[in-house]
Backbone bond lengths (Angstrom), bond angles and torsions (degrees), N, CA, C in turn:
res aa  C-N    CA-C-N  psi(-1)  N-CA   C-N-CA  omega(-1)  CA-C   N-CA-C  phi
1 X - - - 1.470 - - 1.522 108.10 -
2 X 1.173 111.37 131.52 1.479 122.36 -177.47 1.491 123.93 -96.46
3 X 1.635 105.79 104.97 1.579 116.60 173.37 1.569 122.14 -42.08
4 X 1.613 124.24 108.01 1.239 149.70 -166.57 1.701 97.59 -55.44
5 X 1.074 112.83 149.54 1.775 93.57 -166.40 2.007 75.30 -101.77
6 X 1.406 104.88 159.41 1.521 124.63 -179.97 1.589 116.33 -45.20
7 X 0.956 140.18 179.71 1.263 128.77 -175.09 1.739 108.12 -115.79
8 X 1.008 153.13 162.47 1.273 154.78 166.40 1.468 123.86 -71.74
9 X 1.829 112.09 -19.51 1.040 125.43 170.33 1.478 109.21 -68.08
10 X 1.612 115.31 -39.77 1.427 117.10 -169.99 1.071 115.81 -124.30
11 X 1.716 112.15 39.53 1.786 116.02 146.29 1.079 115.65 -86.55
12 X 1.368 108.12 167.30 1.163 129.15 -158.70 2.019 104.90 -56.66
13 X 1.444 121.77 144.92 1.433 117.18 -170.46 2.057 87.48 -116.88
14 X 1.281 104.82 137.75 1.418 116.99 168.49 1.504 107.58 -68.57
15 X 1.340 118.06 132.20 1.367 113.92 167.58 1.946 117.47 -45.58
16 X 1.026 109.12 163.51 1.294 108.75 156.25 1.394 136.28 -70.14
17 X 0.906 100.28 -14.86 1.775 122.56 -153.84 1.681 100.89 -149.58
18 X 1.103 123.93 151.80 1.620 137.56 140.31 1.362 112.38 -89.76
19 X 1.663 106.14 143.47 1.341 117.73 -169.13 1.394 113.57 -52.07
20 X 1.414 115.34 -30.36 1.670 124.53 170.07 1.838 114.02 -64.85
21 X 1.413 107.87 -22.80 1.404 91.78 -176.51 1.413 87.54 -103.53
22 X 1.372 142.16 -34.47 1.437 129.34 -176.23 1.589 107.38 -61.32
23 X 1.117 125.21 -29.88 1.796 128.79 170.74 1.819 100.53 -78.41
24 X 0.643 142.69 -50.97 1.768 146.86 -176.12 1.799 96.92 -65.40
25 X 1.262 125.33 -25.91 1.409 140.97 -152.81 2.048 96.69 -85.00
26 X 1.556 77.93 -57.51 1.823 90.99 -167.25 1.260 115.04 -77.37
27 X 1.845 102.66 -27.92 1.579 103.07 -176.23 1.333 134.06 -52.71
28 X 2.136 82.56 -48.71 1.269 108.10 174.48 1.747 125.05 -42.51
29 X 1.563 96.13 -48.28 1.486 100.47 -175.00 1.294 126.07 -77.74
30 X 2.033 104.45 -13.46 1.532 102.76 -170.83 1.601 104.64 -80.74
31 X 1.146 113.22 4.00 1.686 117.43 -178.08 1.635 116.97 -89.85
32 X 1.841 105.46 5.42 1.142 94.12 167.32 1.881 97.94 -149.34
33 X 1.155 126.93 164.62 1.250 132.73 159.22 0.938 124.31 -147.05
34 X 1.998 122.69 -167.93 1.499 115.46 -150.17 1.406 127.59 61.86
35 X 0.960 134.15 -146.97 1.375 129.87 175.34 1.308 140.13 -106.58
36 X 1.765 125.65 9.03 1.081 134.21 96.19 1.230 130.35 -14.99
37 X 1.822 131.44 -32.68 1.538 116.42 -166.29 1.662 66.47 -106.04
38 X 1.102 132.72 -10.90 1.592 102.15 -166.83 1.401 106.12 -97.79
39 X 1.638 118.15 -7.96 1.219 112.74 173.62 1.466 131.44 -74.24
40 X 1.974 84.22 -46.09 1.974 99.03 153.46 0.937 125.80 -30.60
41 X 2.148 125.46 -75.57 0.579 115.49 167.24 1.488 143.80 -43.33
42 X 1.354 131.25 -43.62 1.566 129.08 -176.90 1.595 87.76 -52.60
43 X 1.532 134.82 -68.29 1.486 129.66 -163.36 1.244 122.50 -63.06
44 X 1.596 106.98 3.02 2.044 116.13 170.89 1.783 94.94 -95.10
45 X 1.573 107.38 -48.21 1.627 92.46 174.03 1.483 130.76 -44.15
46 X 1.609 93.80 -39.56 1.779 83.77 -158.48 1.794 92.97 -94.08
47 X 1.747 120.92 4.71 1.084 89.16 153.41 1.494 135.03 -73.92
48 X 1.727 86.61 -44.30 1.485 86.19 -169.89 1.579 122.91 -73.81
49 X 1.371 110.88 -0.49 1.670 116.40 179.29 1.950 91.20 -78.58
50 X 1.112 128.58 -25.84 1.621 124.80 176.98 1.186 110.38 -69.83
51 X 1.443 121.50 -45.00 1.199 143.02 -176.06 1.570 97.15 -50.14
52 X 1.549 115.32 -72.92 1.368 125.69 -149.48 1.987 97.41 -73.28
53 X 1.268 114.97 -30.14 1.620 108.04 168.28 1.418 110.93 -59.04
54 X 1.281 113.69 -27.13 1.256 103.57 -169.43 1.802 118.65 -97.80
55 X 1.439 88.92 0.56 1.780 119.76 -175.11 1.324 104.19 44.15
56 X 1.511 107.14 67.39 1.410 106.80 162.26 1.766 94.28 -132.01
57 X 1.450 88.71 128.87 1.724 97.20 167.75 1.493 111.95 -59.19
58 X 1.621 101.81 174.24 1.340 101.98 -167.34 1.325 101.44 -89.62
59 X 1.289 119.34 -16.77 1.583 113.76 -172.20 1.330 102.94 -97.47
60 X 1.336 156.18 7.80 1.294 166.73 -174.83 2.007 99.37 -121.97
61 X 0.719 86.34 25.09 2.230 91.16 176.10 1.512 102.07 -99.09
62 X 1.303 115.09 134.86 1.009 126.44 159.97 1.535 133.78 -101.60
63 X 1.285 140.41 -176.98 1.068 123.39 -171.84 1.752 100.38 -82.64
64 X 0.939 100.88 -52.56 2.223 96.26 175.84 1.110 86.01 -58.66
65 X 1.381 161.46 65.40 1.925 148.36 133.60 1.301 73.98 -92.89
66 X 1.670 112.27 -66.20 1.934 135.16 -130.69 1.687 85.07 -65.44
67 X 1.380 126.03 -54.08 1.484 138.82 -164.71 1.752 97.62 -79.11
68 X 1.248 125.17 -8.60 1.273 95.86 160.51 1.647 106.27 -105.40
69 X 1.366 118.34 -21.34 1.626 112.85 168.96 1.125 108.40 -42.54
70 X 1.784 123.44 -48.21 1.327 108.53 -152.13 1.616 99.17 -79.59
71 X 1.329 111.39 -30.04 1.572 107.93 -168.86 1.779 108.94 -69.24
72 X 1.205 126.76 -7.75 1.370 141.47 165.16 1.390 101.17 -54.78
73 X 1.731 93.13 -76.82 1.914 92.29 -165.71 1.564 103.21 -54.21
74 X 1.531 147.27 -68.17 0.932 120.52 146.30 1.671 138.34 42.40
75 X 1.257 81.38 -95.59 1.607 105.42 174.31 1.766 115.07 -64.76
76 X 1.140 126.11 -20.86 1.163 152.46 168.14 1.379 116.30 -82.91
77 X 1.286 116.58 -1.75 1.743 117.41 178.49 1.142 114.63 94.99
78 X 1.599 126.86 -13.29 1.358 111.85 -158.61 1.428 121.84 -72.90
79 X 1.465 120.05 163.58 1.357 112.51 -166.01 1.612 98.72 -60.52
80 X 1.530 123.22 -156.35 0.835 109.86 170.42 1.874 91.42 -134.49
81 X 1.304 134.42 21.18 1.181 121.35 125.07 1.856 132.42 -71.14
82 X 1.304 86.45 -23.97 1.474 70.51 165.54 1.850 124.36 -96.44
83 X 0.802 98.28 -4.03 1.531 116.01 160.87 1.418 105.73 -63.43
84 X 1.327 101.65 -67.13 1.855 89.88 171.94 1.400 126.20 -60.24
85 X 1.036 147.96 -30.84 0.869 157.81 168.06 1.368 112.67 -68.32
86 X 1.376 133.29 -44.06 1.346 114.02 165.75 1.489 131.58 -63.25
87 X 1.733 119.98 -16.22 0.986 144.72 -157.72 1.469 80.94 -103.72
88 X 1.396 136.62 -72.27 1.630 127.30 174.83 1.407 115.30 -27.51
89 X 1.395 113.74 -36.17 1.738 113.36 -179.88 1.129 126.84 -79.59
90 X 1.815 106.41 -27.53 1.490 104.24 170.40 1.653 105.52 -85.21
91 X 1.000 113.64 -17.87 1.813 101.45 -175.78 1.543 91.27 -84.50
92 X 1.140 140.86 -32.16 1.847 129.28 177.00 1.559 101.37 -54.33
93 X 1.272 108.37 -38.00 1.846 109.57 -158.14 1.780 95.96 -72.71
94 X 1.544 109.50 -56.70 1.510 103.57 177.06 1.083 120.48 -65.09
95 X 1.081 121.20 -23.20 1.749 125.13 170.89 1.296 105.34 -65.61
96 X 1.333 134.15 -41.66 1.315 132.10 175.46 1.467 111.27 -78.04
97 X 1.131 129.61 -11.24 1.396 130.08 173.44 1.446 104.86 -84.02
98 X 1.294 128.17 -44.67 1.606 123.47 171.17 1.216 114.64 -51.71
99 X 1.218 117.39 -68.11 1.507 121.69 166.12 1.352 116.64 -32.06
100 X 0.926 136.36 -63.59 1.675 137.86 167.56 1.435 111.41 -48.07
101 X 1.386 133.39 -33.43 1.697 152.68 153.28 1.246 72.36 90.60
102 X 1.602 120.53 69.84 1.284 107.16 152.91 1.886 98.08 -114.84
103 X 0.906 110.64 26.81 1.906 129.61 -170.67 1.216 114.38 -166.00
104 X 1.152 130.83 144.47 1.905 130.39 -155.11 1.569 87.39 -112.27
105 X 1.598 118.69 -42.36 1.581 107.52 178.02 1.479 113.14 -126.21
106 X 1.654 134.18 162.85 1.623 127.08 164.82 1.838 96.89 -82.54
107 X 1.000 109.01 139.19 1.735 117.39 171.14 1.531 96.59 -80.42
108 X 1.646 139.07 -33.87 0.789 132.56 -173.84 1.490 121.54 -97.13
109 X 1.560 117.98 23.22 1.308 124.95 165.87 1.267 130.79 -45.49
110 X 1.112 106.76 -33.74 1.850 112.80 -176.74 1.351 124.28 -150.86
111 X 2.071 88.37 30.20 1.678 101.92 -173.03 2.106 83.95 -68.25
112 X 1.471 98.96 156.05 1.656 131.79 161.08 1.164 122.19 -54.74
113 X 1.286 144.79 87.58 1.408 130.97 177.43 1.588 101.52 -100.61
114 X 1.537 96.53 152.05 1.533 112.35 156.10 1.326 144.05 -27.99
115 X 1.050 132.27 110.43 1.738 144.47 -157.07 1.473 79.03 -65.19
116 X 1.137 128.48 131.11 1.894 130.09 157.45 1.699 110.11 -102.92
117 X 1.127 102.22 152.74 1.093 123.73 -173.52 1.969 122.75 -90.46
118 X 1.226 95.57 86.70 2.027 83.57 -154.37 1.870 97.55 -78.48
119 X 1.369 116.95 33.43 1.531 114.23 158.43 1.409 110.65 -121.52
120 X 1.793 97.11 119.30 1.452 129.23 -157.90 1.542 98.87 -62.90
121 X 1.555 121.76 131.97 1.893 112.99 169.63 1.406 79.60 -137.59
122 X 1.514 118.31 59.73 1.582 109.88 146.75 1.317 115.59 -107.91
123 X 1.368 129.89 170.34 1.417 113.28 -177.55 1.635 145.30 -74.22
124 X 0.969 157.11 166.73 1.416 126.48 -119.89 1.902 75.42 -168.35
125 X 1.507 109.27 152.03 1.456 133.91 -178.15 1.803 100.63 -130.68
126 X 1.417 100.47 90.01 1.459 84.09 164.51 1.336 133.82 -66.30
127 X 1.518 132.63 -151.90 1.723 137.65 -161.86 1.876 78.55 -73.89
128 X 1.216 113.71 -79.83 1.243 125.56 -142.86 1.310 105.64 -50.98
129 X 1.643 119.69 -36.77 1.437 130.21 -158.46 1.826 104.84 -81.23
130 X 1.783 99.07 -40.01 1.092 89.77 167.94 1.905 138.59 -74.05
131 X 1.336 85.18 -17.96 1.758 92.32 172.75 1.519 120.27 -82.48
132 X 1.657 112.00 -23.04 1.333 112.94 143.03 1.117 149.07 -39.71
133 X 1.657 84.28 -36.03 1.985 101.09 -171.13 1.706 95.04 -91.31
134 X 1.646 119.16 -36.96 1.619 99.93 177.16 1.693 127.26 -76.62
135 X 1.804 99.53 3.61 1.385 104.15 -173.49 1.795 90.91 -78.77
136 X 1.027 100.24 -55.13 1.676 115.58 -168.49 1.726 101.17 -54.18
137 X 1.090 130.56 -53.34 1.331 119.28 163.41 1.292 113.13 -27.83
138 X 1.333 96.24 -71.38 1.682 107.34 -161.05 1.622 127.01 -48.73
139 X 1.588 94.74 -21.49 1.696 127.11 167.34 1.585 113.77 -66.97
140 X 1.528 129.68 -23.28 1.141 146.91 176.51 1.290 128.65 -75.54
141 X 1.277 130.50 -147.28 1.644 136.41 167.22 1.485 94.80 -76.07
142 X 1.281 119.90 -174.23 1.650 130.71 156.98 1.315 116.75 -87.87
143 X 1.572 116.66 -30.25 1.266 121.01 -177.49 1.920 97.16 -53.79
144 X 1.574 112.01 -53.18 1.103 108.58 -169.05 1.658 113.27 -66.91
145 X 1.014 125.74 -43.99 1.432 124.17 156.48 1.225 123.79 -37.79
146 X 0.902 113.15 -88.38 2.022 108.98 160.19 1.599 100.21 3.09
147 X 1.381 89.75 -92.68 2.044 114.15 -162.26 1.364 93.02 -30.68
148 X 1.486 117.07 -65.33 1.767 103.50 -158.65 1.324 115.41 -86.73
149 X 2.042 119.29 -8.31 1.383 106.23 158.34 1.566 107.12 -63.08
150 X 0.935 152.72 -76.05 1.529 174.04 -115.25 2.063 96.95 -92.55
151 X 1.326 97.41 -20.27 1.460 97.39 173.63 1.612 118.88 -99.98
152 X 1.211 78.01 -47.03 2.080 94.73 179.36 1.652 117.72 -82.19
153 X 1.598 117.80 -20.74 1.275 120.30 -173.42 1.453 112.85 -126.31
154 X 1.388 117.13 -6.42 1.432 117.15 162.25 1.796 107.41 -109.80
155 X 0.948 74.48 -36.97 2.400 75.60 166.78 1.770 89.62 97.94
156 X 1.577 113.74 54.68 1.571 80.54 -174.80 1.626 95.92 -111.93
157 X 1.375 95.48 176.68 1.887 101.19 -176.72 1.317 103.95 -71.71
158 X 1.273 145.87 175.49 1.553 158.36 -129.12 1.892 76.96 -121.60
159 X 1.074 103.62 -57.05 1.964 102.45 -166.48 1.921 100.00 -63.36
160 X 1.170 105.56 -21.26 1.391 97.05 -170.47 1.841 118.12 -77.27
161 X 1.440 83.75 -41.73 1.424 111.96 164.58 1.650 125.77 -39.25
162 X 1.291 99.18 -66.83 1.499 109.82 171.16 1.380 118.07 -80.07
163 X 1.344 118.55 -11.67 1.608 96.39 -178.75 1.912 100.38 -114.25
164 X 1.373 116.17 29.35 1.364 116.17 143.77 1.483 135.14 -64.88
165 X 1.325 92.25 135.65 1.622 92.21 -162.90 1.571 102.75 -111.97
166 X 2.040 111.15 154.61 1.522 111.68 -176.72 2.018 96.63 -45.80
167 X 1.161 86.34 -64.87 1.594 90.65 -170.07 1.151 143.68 -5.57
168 X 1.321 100.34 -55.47 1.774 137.32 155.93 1.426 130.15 -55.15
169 X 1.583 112.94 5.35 1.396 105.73 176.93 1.535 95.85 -100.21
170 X 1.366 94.94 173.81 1.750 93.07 172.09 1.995 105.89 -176.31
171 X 1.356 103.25 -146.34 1.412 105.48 -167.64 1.602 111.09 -138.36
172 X 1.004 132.14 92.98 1.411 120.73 -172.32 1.826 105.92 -123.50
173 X 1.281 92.51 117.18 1.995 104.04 -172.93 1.461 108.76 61.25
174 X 0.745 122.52 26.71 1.467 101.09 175.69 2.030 110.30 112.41
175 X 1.320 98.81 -8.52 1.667 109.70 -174.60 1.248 105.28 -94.33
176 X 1.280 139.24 155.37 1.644 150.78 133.26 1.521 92.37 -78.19
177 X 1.709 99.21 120.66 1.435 111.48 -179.72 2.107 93.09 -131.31
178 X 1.210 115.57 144.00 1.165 126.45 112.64 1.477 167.15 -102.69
179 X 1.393 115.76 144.84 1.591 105.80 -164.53 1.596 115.20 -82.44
180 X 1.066 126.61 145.89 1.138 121.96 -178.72 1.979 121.60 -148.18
181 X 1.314 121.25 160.90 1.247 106.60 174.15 1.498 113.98 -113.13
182 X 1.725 91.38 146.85 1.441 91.64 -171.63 1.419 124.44 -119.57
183 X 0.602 168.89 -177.78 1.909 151.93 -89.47 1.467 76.94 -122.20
184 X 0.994 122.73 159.04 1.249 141.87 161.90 1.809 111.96 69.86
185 X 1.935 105.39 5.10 1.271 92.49 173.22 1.370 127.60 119.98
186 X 1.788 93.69 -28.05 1.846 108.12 -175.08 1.198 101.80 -91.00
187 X 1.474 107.66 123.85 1.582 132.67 156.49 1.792 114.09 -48.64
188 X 1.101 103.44 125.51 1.787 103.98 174.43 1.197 104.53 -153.19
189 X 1.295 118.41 151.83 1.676 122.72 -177.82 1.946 106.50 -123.65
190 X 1.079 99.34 108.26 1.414 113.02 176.66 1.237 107.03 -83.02
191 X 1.555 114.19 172.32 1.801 134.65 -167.75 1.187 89.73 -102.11
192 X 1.386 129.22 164.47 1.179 133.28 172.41 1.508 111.47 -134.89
193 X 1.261 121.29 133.57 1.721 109.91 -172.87 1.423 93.20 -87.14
194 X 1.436 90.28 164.48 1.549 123.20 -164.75 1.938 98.13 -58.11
195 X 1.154 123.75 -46.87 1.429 119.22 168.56 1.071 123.69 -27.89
196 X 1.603 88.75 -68.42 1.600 105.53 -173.49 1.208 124.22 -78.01
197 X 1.485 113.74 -10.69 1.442 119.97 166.54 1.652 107.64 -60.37
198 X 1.471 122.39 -75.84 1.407 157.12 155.55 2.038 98.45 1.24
199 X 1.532 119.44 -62.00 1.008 139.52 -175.10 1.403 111.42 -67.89
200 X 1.408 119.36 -51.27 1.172 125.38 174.46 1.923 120.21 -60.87
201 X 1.562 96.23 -34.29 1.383 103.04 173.40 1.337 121.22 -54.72
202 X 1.586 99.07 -47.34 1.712 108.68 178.76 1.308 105.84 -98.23
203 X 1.133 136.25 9.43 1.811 106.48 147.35 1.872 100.79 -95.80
204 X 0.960 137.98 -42.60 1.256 129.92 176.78 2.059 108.94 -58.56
205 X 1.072 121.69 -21.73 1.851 122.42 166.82 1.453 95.73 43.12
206 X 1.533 106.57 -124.33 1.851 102.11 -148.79 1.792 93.69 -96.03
207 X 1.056 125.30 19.75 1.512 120.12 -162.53 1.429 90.09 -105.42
208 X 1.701 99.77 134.32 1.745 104.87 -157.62 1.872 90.97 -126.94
209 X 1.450 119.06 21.51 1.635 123.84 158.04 1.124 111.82 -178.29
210 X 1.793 121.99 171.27 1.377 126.99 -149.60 1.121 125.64 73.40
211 X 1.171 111.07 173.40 1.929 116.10 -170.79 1.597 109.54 -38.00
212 X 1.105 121.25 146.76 1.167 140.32 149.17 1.196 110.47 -51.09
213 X 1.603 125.47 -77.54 1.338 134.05 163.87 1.630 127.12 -81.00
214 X 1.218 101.74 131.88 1.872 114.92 -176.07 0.992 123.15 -137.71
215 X 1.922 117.21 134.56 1.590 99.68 -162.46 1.531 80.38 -95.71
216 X 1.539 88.35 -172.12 1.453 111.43 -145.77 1.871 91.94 -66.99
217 X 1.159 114.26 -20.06 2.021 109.53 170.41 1.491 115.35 -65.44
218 X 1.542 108.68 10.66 1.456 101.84 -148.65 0.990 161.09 21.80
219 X 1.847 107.93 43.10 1.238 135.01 -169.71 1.906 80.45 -100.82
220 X 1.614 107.17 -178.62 1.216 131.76 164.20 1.835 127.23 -43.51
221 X 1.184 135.88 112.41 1.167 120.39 -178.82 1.907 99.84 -69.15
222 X 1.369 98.72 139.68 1.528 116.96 -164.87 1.845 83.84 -88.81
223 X 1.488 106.87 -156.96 1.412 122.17 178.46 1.504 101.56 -108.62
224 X 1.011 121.96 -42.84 1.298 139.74 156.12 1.771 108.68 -16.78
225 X 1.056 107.12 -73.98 1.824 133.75 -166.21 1.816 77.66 -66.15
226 X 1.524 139.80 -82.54 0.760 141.32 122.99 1.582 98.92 73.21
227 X 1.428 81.06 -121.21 1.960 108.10 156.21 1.325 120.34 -12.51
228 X 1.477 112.76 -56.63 1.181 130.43 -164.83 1.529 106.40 -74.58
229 X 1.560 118.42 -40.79 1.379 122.18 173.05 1.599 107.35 -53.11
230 X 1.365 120.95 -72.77 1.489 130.21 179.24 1.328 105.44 -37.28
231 X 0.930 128.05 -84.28 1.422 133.11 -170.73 1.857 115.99 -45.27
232 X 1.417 105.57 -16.24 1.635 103.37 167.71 1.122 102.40 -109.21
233 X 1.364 138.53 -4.42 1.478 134.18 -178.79 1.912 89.41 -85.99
234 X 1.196 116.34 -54.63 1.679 130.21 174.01 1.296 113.34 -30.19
235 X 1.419 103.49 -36.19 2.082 112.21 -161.24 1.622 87.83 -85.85
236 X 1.562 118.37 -59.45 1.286 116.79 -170.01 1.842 121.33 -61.63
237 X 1.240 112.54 -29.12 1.588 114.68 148.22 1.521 121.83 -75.79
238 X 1.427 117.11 32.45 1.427 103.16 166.57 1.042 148.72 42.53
239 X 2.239 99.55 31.26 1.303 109.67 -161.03 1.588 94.14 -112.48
240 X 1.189 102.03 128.98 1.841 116.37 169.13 1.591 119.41 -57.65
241 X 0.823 101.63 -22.84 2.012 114.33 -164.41 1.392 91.58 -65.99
242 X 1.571 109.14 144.22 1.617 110.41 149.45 1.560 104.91 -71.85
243 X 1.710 99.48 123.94 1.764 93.17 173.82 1.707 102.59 -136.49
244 X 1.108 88.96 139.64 1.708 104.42 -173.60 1.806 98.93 -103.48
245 X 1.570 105.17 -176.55 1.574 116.26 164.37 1.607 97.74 -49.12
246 X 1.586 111.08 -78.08 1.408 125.62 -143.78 1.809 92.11 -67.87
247 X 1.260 109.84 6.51 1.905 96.23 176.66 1.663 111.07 -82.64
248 X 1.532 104.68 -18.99 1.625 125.06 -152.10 1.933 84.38 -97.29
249 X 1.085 118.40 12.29 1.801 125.32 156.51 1.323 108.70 -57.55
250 X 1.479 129.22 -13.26 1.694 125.95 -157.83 1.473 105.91 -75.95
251 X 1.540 111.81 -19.85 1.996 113.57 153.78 1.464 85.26 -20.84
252 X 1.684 122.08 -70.35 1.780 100.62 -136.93 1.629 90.70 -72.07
253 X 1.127 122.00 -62.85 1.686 98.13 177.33 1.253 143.12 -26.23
254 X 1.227 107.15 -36.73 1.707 129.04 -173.16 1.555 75.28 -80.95
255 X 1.131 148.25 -70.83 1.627 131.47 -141.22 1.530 92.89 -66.65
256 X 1.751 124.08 -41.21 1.298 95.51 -158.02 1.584 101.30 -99.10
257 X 1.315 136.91 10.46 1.458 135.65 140.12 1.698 111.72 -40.54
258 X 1.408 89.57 -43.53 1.682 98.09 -174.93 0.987 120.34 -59.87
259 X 1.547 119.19 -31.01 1.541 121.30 172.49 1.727 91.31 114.56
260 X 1.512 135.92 2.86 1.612 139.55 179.73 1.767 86.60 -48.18
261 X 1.039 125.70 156.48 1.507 141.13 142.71 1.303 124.01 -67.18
262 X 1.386 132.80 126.10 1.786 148.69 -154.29 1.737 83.98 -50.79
263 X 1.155 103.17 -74.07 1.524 100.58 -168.35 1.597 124.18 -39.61
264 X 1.405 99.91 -54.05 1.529 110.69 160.83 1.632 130.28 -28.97
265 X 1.262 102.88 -50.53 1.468 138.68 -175.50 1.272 101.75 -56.80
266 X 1.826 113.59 -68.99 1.308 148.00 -151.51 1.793 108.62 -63.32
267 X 1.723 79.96 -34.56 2.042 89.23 -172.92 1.673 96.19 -100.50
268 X 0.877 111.93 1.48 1.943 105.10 166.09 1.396 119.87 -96.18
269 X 1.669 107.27 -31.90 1.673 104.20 152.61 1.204 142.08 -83.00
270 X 1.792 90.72 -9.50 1.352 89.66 175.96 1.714 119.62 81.20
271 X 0.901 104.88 29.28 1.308 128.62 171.22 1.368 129.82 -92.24
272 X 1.634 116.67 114.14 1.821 111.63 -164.21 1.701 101.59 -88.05
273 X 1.510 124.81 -2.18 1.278 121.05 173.86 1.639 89.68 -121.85
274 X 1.620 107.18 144.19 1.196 145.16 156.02 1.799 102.96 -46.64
275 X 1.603 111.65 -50.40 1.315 141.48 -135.51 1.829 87.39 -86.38
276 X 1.195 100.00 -39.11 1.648 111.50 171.93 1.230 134.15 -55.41
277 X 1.416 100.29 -51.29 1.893 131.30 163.36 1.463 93.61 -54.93
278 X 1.099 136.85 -67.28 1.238 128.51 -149.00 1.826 102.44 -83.48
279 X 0.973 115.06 -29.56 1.834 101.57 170.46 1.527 106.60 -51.47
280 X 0.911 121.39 -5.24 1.618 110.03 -172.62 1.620 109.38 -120.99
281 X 1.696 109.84 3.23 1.840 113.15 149.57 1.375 114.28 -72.79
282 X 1.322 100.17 98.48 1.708 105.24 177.01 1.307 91.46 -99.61
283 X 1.199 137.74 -10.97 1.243 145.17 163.91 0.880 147.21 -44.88
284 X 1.904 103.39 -18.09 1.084 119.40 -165.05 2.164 104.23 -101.38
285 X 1.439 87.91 7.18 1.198 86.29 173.83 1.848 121.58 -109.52
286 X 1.279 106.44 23.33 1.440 154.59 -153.38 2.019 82.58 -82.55
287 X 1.369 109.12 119.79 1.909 107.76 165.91 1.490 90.69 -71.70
288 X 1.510 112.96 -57.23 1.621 115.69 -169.00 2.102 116.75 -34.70
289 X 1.020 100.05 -26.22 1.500 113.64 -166.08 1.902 110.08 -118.74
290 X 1.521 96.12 13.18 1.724 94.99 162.93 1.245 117.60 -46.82
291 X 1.376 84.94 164.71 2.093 89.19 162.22 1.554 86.90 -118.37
292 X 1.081 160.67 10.03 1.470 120.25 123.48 1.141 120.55 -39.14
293 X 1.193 154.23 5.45 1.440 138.30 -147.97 1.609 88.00 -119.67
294 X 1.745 104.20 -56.08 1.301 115.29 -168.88 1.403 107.65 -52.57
295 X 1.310 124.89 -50.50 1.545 142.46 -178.17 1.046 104.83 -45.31
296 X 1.553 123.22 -66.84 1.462 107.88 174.93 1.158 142.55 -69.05
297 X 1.197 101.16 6.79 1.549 115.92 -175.07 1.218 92.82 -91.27
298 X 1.460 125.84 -52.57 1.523 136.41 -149.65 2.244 96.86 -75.99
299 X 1.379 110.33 -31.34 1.234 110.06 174.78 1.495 110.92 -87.13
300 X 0.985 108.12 -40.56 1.740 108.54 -178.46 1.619 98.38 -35.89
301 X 1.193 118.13 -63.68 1.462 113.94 -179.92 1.263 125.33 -27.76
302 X 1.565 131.29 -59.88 1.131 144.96 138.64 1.227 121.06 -28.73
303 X 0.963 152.76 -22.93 1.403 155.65 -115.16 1.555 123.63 -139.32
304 X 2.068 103.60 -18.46 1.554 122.66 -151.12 1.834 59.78 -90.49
């Protein structure tokens, strides 16, 4: 009787990974969380799913692999911040693999990224539109008041927003402050205006811990749900614009219309580039805010 030769279904399957890139893989990511590790991660998948079509391991990549990935997405429409940024994630991951000497060189040391553009063409809430949009809140639940004071008048990120907790409010000099975390982890306790104090009281009622915000399962409001608030608070102020969470950023505009100082600005959003703060001076294209204006003012003096 003649032994059936094995089947192809049930030979042996190559890992995906080597134990050196599955350890360089996890390390990398356990050094960050929230949605930062979830952003990493999605931009380690779709490298290494390019990678593996093209059956090149991750530790056998060269810098023309990384420089033709990026010229793919590219070719695919992608912005070209996120081009940079995906290309920032694979050079963090090999950079963290050297360091560990689980790799002698990064292939992506001196890969080319994309010139970015630090003047903002996302959409923008001027004075009027935005005091529209907090009247129309204020016409709503409190939960919804809250969310878009705390978004539009403290400048905070959509994740920061929702994952505030009752716990975290408090009283410092004379302020209603809450504490909150901010991208990368740092604890800070902001002021809260009297509105948004007021709003927050009455959607949070007799519940003295847990989220601030809750969807109606009384689980956590996600970013998701989020969206959904803005964009019906948006319809009921009669605003045409596509407007998301991250559009209701125009705090940093409104501060530096106000005359706030960049730096000032920069450490209330929380922003590690200057260069960041300033994509969002649309202001600066403002006649009201020339520097002819200043000039003549500054000579007039001279001038009597």
């Amino acid at each position: 009787m003649t032994t059936a030769a094995p089947s192809t279904a049930l030979a042996t399957i190559q890992p995906a990974f080597t134990d050196p890139e599955r350890l360089a893989l996890a390390g990398f990511l356990a050094g960050y969380r929230g949605l930062t590790r979830e952003a990493y991660a999605l931009d380690l998948r779709q490298f290494t799913a390019w990678c593996r079509a093209r059956s090149l391991a991750l530790f056998a990549v060269r810098r023309a692999d990384i420089e033709g990935f990026a010229r793919e997405l590219e070719a695919r429409g992608r912005a070209r911040a996120t081009v940079t940024r995906r290309l920032c994630t694979v050079a963090g991951f090999y950079k963290y693999a050297v360091e560990e000497e689980l790799l002698n060189h990064s292939p992506a040391a001196h890969v080319r990224r994309p010139r970015l553009d630090y003047e903002s063409h996302a959409t923008g809430l001027d004075r009027n539109e935005m005091g529209g949009l907090l009247v129309a809140a204020g016409l709503g639940p409190a939960a919804e008041h809250a969310l878009i004071s705390l978004l539009a008048l403290n400048g905070l990120r959509v994740s920061e927003a929702t994952g505030a907790n009752i716990e975290a409010l408090g009283m410092e000099r004379g302020h209603r402050t809450l504490a909150i975390v901010r991208k990368g982890g740092k604890h800070v306790v902001i002021p809260l205006a009297p509105r948004t104090a007021r709003a927050i009281d009455l959607a949070i009622g007799e519940r003295c811990e847990g989220p601030v915000f809750l969807r109606a399962d009384g689980r956590r409001l996600d970013r998701h749900g989020a969206g959904r608030i803005v964009r019906r608070v948006t319809r009921r102020a009669g605003i045409a614009k596509p407007v998301g969470p991250h559009t209701l950023r125009p705090f940093i505009t409104a501060a530096l219309d106000a005359g706030v100082p960049l730096r000032d600005v920069q450490e209330a959003a929380s922003h590690a580039d200057p260069r960041t703060t300033k994509r969002y001076d649309r202001a600066r294209g403002s006649l009201d805010r020339h520097a002819t204006y200043i000039v003549a003012a500054y000579v007039a003096g001279a001038a009597r």
